[in-house]
PyMOL commands that place a pseudoatom at each C-alpha (Angstrom):
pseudoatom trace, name=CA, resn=UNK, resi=1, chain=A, elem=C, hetatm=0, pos=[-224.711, -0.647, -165.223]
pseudoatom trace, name=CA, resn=UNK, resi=2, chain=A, elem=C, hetatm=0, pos=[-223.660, -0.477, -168.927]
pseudoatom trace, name=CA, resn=UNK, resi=3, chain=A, elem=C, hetatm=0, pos=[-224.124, 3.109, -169.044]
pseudoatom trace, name=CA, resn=UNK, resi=4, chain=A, elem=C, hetatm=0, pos=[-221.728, 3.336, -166.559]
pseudoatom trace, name=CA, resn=UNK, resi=5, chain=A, elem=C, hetatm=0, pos=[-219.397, 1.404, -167.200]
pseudoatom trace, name=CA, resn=UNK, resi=6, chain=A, elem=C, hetatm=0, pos=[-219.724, 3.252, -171.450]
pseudoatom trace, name=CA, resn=UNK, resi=7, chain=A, elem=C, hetatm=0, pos=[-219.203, 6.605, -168.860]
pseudoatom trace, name=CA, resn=UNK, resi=8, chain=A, elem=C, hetatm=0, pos=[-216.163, 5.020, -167.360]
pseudoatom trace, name=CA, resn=UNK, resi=9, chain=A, elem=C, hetatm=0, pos=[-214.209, 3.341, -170.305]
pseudoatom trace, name=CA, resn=UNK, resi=10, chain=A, elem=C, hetatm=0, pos=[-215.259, 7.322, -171.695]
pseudoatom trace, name=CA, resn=UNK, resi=11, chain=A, elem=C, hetatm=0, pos=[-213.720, 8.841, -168.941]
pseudoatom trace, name=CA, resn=UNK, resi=12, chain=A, elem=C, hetatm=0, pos=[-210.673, 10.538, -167.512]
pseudoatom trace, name=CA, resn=UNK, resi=13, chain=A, elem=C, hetatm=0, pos=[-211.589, 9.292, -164.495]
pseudoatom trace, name=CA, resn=UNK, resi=14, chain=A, elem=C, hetatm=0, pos=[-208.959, 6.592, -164.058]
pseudoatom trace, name=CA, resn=UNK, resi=15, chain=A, elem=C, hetatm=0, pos=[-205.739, 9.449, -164.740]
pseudoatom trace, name=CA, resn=UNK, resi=16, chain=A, elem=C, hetatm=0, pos=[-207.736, 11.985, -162.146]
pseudoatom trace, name=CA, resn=UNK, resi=17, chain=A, elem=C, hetatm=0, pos=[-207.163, 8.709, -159.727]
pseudoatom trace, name=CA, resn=UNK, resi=18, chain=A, elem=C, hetatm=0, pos=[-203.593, 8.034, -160.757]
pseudoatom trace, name=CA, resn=UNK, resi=19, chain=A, elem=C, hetatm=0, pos=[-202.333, 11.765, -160.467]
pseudoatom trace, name=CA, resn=UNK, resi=20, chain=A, elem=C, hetatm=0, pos=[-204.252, 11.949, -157.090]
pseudoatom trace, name=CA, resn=UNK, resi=21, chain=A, elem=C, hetatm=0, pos=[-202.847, 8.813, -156.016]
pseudoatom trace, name=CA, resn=UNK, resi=22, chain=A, elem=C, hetatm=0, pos=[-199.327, 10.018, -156.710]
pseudoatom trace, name=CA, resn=UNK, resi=23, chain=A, elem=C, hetatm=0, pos=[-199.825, 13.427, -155.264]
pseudoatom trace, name=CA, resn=UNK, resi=24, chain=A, elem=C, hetatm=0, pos=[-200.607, 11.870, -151.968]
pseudoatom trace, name=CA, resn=UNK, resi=25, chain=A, elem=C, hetatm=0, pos=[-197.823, 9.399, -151.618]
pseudoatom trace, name=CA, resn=UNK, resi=26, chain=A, elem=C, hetatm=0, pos=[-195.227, 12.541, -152.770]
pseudoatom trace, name=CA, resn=UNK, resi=27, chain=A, elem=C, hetatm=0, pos=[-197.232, 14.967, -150.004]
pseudoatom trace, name=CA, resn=UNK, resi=28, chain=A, elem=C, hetatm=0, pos=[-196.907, 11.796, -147.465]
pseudoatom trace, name=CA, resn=UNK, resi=29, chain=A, elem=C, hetatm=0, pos=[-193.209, 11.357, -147.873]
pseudoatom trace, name=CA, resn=UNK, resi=30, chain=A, elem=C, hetatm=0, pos=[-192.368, 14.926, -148.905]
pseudoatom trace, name=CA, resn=UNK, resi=31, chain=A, elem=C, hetatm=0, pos=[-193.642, 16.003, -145.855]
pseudoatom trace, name=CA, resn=UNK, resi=32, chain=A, elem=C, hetatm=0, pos=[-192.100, 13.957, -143.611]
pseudoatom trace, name=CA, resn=UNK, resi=33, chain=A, elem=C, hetatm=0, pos=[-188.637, 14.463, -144.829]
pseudoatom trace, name=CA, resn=UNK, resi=34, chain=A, elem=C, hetatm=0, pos=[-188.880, 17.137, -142.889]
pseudoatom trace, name=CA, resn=UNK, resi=35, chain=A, elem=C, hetatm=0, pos=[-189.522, 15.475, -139.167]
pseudoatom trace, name=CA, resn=UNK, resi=36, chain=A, elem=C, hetatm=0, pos=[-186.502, 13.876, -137.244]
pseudoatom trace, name=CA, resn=UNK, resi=37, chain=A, elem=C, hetatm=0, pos=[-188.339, 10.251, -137.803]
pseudoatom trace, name=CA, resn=UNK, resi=38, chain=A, elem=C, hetatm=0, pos=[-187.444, 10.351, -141.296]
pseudoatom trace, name=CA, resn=UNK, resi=39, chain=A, elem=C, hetatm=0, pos=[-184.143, 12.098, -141.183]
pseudoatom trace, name=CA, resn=UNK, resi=40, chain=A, elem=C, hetatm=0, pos=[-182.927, 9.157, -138.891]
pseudoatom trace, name=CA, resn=UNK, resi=41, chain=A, elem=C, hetatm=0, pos=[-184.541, 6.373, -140.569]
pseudoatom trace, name=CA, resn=UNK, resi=42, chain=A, elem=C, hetatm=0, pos=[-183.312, 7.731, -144.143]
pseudoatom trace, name=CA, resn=UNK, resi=43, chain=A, elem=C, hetatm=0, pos=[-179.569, 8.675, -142.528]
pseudoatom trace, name=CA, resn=UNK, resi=44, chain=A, elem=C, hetatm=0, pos=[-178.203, 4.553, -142.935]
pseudoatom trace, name=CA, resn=UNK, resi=45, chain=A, elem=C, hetatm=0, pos=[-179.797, 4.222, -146.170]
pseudoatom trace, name=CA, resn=UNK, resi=46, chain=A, elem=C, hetatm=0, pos=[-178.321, 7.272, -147.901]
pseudoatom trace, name=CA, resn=UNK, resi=47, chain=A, elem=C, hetatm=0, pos=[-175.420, 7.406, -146.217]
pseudoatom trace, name=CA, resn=UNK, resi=48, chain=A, elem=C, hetatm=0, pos=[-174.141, 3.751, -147.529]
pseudoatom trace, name=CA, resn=UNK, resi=49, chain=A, elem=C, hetatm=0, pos=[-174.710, 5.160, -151.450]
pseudoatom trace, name=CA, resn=UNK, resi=50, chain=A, elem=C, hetatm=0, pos=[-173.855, 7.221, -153.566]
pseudoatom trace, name=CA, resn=UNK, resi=51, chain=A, elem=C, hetatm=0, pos=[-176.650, 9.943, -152.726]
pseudoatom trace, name=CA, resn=UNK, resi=52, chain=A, elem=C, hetatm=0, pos=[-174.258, 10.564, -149.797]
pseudoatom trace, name=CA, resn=UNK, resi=53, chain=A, elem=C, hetatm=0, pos=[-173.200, 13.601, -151.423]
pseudoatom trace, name=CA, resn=UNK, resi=54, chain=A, elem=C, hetatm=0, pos=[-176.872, 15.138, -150.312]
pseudoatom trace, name=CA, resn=UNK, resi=55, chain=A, elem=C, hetatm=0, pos=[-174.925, 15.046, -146.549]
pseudoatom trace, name=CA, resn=UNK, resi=56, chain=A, elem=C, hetatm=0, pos=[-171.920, 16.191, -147.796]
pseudoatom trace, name=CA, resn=UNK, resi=57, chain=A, elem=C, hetatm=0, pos=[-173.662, 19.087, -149.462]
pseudoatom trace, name=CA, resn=UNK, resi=58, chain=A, elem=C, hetatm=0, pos=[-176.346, 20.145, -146.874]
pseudoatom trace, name=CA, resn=UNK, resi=59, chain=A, elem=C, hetatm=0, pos=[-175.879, 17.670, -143.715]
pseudoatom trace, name=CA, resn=UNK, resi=60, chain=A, elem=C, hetatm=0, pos=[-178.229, 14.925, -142.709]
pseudoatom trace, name=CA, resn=UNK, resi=61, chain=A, elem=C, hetatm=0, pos=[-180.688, 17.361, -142.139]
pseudoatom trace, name=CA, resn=UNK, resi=62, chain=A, elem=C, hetatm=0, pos=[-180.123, 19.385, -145.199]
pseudoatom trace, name=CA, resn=UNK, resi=63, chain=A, elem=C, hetatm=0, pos=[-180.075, 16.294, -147.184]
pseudoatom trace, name=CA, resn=UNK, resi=64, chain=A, elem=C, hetatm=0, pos=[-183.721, 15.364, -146.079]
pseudoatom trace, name=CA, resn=UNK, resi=65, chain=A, elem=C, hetatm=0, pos=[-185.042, 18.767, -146.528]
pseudoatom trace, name=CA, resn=UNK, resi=66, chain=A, elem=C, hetatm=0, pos=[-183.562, 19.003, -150.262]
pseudoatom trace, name=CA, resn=UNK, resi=67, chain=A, elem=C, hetatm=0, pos=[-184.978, 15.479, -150.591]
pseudoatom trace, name=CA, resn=UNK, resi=68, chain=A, elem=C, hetatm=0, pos=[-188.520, 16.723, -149.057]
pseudoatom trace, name=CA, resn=UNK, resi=69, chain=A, elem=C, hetatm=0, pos=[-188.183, 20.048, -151.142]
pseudoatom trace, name=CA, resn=UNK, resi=70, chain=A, elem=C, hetatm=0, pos=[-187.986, 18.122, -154.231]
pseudoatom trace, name=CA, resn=UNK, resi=71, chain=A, elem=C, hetatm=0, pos=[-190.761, 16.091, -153.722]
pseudoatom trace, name=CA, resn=UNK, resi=72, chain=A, elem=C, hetatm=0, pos=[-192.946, 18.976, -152.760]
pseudoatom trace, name=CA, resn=UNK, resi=73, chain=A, elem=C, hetatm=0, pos=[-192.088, 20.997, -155.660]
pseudoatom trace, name=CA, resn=UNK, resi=74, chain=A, elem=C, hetatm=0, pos=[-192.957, 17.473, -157.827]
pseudoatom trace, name=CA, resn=UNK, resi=75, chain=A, elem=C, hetatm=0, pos=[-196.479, 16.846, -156.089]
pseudoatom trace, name=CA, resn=UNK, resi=76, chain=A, elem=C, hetatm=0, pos=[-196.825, 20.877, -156.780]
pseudoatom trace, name=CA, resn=UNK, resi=77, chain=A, elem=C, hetatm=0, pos=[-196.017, 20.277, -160.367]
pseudoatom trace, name=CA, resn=UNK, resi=78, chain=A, elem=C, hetatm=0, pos=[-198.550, 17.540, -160.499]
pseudoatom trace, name=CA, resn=UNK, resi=79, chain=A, elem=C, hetatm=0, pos=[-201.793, 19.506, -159.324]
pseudoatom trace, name=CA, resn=UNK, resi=80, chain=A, elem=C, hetatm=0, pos=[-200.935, 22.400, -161.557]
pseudoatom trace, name=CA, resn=UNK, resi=81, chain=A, elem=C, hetatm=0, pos=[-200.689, 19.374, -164.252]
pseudoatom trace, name=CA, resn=UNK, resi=82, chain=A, elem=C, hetatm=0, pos=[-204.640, 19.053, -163.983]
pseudoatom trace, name=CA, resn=UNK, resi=83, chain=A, elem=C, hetatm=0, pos=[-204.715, 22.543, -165.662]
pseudoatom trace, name=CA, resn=UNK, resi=84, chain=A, elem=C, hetatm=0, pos=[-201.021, 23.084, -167.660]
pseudoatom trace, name=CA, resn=UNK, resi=85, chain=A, elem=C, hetatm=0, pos=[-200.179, 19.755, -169.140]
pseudoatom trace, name=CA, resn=UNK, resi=86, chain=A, elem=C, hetatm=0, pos=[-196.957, 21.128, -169.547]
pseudoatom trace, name=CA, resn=UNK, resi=87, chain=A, elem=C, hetatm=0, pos=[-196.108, 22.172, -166.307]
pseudoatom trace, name=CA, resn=UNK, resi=88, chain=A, elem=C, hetatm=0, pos=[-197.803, 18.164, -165.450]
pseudoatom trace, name=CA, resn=UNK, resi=89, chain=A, elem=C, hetatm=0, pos=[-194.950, 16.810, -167.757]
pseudoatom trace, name=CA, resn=UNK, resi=90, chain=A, elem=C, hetatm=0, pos=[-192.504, 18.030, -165.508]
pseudoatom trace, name=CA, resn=UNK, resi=91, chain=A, elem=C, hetatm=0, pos=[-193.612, 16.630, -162.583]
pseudoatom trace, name=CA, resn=UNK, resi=92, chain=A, elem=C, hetatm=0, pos=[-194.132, 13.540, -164.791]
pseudoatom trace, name=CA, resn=UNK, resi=93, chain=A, elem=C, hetatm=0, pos=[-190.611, 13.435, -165.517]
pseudoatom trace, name=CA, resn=UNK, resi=94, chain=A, elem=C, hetatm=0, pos=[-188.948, 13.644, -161.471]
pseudoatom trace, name=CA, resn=UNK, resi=95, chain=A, elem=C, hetatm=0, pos=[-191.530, 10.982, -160.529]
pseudoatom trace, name=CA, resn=UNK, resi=96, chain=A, elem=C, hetatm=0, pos=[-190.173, 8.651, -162.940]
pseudoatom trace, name=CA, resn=UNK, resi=97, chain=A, elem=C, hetatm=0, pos=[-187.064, 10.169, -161.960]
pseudoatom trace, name=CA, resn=UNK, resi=98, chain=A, elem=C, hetatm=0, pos=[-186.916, 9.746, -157.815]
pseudoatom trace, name=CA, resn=UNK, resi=99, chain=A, elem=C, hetatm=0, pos=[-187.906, 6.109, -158.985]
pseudoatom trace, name=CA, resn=UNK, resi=100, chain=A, elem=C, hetatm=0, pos=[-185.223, 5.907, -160.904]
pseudoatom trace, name=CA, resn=UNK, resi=101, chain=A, elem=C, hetatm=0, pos=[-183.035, 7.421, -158.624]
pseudoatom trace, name=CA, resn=UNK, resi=102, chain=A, elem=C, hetatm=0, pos=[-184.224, 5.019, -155.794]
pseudoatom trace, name=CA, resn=UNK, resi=103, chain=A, elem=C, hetatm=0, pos=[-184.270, 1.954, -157.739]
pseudoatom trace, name=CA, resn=UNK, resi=104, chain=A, elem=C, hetatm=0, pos=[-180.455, 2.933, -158.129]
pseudoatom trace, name=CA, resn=UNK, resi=105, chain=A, elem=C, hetatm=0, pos=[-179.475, 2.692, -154.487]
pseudoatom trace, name=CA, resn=UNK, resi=106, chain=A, elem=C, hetatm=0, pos=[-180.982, -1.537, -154.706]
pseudoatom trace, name=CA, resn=UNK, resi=107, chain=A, elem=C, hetatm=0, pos=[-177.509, -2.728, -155.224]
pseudoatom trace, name=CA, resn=UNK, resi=108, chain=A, elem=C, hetatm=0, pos=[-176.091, -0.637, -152.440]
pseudoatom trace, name=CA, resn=UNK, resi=109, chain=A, elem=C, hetatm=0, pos=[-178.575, -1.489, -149.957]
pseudoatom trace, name=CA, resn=UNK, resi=110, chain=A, elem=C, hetatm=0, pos=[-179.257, -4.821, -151.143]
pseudoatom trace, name=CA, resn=UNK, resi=111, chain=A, elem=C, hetatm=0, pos=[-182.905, -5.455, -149.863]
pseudoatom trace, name=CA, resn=UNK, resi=112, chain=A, elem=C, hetatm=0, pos=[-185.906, -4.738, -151.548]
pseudoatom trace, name=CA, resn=UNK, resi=113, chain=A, elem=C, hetatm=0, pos=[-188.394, -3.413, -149.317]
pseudoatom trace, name=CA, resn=UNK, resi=114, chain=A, elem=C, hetatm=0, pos=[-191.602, -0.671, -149.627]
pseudoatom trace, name=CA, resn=UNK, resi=115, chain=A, elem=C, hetatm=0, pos=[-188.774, 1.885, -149.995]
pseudoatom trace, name=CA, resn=UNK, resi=116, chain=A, elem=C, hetatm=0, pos=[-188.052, 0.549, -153.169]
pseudoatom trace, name=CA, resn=UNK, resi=117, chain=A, elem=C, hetatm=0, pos=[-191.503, -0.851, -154.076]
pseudoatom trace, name=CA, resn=UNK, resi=118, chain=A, elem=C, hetatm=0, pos=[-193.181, 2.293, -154.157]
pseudoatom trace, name=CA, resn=UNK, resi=119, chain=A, elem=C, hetatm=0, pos=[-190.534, 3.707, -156.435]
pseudoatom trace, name=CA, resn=UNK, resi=120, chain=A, elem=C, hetatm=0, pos=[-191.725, 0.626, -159.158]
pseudoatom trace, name=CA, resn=UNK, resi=121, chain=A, elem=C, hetatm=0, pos=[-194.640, 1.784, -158.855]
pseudoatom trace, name=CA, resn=UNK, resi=122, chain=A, elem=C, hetatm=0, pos=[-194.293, 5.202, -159.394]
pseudoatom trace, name=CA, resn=UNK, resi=123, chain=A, elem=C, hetatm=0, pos=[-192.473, 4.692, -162.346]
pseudoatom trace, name=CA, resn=UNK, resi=124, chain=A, elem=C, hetatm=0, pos=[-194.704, 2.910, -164.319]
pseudoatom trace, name=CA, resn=UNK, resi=125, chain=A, elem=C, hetatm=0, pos=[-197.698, 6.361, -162.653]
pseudoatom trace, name=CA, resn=UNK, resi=126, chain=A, elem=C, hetatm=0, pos=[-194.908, 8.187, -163.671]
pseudoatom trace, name=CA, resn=UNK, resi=127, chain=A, elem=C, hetatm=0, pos=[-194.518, 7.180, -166.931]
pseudoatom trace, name=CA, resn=UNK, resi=128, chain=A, elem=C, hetatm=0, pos=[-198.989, 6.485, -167.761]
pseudoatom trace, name=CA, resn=UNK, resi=129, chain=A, elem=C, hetatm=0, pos=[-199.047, 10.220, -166.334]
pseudoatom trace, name=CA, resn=UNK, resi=130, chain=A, elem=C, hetatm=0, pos=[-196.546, 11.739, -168.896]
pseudoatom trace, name=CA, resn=UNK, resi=131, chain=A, elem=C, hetatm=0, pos=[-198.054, 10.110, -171.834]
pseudoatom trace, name=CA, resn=UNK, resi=132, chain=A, elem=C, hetatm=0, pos=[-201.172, 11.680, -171.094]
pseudoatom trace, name=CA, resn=UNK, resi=133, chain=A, elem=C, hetatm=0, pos=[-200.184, 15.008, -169.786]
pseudoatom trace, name=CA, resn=UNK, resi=134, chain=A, elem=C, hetatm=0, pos=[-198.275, 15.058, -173.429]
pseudoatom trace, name=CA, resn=UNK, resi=135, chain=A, elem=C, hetatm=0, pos=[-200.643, 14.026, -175.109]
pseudoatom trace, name=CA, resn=UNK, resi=136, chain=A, elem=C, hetatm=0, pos=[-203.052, 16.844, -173.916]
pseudoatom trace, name=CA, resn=UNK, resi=137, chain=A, elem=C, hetatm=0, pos=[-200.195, 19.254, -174.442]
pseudoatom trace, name=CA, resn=UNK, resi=138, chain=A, elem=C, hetatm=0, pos=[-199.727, 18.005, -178.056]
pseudoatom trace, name=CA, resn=UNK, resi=139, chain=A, elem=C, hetatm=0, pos=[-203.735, 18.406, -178.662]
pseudoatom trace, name=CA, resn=UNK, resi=140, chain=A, elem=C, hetatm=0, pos=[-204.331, 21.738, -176.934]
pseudoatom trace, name=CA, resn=UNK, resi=141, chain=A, elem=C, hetatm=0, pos=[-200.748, 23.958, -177.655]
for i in range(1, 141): cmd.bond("trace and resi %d" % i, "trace and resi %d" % (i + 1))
show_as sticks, trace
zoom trace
């Protein structure tokens, strides 16, 4: 048991997790931006805020795909972080920025719910993931 626990505490094992983890909730919800579930179910939220101007721009539809584009290119970012820490960072950075983004819209919809939990939690991923994606940048470049 000590050994592995020394292998553990030695490891990257607990980042492999985290970047994982946050792949698969932006592959979840990226994906289903794209089905009529989620348009709907997004359309009262956005449209009361000031990320409205997505259905200005692009329609309700439009404004869920660019939302669901975003997030795939992000989760894309991530994987290619296992082998490009710089390419990682990037995908570091729009994770902490959709939480960001969605934390904004709290005062607007004025509820806290898993909408806006997840997006707490994926900035603090967000944030854990870019410090060691730069520091493996800063170490290997």
């Amino acid at each position: 048991m000590k050994n592995f626990i020394k292998r553990f505490i030695n490891s990257d094992y607990d980042i492999v997790f985290l970047r994982l983890s946050v792949i698969g909730i932006l592959m979840l919800f990226g994906t289903y931006k794209w089905f009529d579930f989620e348009v709907m179910a997004l359309e009262p939220l956005i449209s009361k805020s000031w990320l409205n101007i997505l259905y200005t721009l692009f329609g309700v539809y439009g404004g869920s795909y660019f939302l669901g584009i975003v997030e795939t290119l992000t989760f894309l970012a991530l994987i290619t972080g296992f082998y490009k820490p710089v390419i990682g960072m990037m995908g570091d950075i729009i994770v902490i920025g959709i939480g960001v983004i969605t934390l904004s819209l709290l005062p607007q919809l004025g509820k806290v719910d898993s909408f806006i939990i997840k997006d707490i939690l994926l900035i603090g991923a967000g944030i854990v993931l870019l410090k060691y994606d730069l520091k493996r940048h800063l170490t290997i470049g």
